[in-house]
VOGU-3710 file (C-alpha; in Angstrom, 3 decimals, decimal comma):
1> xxxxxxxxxx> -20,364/-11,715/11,212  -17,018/-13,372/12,542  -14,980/-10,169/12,373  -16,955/-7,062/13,204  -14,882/-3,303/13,584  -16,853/-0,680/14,294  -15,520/3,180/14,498  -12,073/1,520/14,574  -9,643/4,603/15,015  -5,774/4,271/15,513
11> xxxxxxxxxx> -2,602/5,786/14,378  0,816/6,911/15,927  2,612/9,485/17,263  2,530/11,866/14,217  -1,121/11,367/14,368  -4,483/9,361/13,766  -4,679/7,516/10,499  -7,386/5,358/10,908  -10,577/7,880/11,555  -13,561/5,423/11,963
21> xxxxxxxxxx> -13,655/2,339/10,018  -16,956/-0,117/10,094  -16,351/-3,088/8,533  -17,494/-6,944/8,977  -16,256/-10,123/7,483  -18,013/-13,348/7,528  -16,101/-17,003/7,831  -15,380/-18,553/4,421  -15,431/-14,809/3,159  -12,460/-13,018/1,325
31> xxxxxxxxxx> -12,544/-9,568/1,390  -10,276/-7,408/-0,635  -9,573/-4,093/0,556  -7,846/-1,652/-1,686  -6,753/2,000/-1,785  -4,127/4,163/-2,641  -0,539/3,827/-0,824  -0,896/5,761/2,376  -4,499/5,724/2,957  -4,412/3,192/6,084
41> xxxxxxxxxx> -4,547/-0,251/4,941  -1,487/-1,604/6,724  -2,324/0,072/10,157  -5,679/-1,424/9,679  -4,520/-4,999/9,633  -1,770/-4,188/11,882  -4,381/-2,420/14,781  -6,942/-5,626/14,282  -3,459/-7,871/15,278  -2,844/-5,427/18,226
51> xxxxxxxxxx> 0,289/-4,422/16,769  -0,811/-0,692/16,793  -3,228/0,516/19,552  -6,645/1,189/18,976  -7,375/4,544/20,070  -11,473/4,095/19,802  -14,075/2,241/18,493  -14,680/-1,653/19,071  -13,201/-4,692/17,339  -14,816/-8,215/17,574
61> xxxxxxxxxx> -13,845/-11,387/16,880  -16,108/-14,502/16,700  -18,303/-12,493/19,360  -15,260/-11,883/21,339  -14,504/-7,837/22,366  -10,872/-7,668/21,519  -10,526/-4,102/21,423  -7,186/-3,269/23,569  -6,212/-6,726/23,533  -2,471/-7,609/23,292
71> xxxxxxxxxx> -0,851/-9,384/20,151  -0,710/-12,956/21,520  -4,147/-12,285/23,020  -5,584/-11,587/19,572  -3,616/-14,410/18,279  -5,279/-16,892/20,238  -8,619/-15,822/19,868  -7,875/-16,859/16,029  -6,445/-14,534/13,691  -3,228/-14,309/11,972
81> xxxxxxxxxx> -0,773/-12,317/10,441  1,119/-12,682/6,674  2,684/-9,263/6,807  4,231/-6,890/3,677  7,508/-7,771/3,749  7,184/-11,755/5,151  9,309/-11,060/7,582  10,860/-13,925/8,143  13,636/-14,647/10,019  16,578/-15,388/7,740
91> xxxxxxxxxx> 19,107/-17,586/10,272  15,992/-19,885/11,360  15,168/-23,199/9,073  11,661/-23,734/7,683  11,171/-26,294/10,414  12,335/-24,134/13,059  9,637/-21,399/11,916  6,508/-23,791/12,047  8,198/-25,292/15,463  8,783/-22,028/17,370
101> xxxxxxxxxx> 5,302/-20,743/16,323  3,188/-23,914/16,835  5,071/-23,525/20,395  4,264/-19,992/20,799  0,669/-20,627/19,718  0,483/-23,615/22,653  -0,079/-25,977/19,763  2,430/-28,507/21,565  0,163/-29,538/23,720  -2,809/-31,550/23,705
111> xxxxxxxxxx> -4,219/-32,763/20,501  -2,941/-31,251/16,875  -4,910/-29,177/15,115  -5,682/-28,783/11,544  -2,644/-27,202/10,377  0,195/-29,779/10,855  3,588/-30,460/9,501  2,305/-32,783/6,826  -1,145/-30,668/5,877  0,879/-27,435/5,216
121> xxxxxxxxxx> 3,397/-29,126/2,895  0,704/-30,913/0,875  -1,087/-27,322/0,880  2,320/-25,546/0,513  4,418/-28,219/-1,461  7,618/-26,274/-2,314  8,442/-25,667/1,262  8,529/-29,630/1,715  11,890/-29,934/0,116  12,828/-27,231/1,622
131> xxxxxxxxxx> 12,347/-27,878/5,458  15,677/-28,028/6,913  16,817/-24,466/4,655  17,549/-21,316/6,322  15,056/-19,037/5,285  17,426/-16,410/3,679  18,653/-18,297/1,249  14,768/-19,001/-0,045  13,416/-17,530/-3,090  10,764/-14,573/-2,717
141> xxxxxxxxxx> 8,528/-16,875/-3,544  9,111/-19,275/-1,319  9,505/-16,548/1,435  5,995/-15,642/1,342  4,978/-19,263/1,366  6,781/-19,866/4,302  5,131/-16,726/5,484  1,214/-18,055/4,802  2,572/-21,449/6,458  4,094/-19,996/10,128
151> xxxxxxxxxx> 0,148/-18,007/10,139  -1,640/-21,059/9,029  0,203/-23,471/12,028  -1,274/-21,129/14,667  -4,801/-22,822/13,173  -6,241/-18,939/12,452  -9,884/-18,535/11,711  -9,033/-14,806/10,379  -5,899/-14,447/8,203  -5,109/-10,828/7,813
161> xxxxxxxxxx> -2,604/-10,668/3,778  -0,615/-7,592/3,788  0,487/-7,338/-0,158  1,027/-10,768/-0,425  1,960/-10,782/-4,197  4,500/-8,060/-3,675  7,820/-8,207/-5,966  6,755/-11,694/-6,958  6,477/-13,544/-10,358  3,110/-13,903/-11,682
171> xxxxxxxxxx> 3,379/-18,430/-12,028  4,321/-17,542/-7,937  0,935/-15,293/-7,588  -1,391/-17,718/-9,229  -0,636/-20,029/-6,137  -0,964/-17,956/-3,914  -4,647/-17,393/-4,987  -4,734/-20,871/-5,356  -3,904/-21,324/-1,606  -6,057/-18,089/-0,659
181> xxxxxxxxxx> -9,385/-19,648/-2,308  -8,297/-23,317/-0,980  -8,696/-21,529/3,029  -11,813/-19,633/2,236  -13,232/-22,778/0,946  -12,312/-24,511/3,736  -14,285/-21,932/6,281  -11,343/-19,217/7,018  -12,229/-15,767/6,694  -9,343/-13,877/4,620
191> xxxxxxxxxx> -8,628/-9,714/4,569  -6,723/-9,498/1,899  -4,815/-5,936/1,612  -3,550/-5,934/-2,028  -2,553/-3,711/-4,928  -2,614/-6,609/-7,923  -5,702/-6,117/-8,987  -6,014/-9,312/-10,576  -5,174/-11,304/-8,122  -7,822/-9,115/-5,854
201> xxxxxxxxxx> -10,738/-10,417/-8,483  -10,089/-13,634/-8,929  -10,147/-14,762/-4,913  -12,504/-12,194/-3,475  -16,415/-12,193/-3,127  -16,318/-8,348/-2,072  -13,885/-4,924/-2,290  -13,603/-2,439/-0,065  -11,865/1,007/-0,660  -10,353/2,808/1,860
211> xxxxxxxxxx> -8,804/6,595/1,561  -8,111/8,645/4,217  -8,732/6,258/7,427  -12,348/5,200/6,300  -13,809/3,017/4,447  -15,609/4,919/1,556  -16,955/1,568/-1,420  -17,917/-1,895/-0,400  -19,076/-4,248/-3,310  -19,412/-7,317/-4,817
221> xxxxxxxxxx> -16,298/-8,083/-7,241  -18,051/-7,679/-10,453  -20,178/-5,449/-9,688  -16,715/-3,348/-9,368  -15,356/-4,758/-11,957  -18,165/-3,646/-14,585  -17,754/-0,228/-13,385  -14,671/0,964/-14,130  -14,933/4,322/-13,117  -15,441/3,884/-10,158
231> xxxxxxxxx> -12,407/2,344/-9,723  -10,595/5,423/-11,758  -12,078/7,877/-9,150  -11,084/5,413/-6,103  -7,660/4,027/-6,971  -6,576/6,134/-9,939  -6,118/2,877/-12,173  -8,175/1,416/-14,420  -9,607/-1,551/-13,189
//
């Protein structure tokens, strides 16, 4: 497995939210991982990026122990972040977002790699036009595009999704998942944290279920899907 976490337990000052997770994720895979709000999902992705400290357990990453690793450390063994929110940074061009990363990442020097200027606007084609816009005045849509596009320059093997359909017209999250299965296809391993459902089926091979810090259901896609009450119990919805 490319991404392995095993009794991965973090949290913050209030106290520990994640309370053992196991969970392994091949390359070319996309994993959905769903739950109710509150359950841990966001401090998951955010303790695999470094961004919260791992308090115990063991995270691996092509083979590599990354457990206590820094941000930029994680970063450059090969994953990246699209976070809930985008965060973006609303005074900065398009251009200057895939410049100051690609420089952050050390992807100035030496040969390029996959993810260049032209390969993300033929992936990401609204952004093209776009280039030389501040971010804030972008749509939502466009936003999060930009957001998949400064991850994807870093050339990531991992992409971690953090709600990336959030507050975003349905046209806008049919492209994402177009985008989402075009990466898995092309060998990058995807955790997708998401509460559209539909979007959820229709790019991953396998959900996962977390409540309470742990994982408690991993399956195949349709096998979830055929049994919808399962997915009552778990997430209170029908699936």
């Amino acid at each position: 497995m490319f991404l392995e976490l095993r009794g991965l337990r973090s949290g913050y000052r209030q106290g520990t939210v994640l309370h053992g997770v196991d969970l392994a994720l091949d390359r070319g895979q996309t994993l959905a991982l769903l739950g109710r709000n509150g359950v841990g999902k966001s401090t998951l992705v955010m303790t695999v990026m470094g961004l919260v400290r791992a308090t115990g357990g063991t995270m691996q990453l092509g083979g590599a122990d990354l457990t206590g690793r820094r941000p930029h450390e994680i970063a450059r063994a090969g994953a990246a972040l699209v976070p809930q929110g985008r965060r973006i940074w609303p005074t900065l061009t398009v251009q200057d977002h895939l410049e100051l990363t690609a420089r952050a990442a050390g992807k100035n020097k030496g040969a390029p790699g996959r993810w260049t200027r032209d390969a993300l606007f033929e992936l990401l084609p609204g952004l093209a036009g776009r280039r030389r816009h501040l971010a804030g005045l972008l749509s939502g849509g466009e936003q999060q595009m930009l957001a998949i596009a400064r991850a994807l320059v870093t050339d990531p093997a991992l992409i971690l999704m953090d709600e990336p359909s959030e507050g975003l017209a349905p046209l806008v999250v049919d492209q994402i998942g177009g985008v989402i299965r075009e990466l898995a296809a092309g060998g990058v391993a995807i955790l997708l944290v998401e509460q559209d459902l539909h979007l959820a089926f229709d790019v991953a091979q396998e959900i996962a279920v977390m409540a309470k810090g742990v994982i408690v259901h991993r399956c195949a896609t349709d096998a979830f899907r055929r049994d919808p009450a399962t997915a009552g119990r778990l997430l209170g919805v029908e699936a």
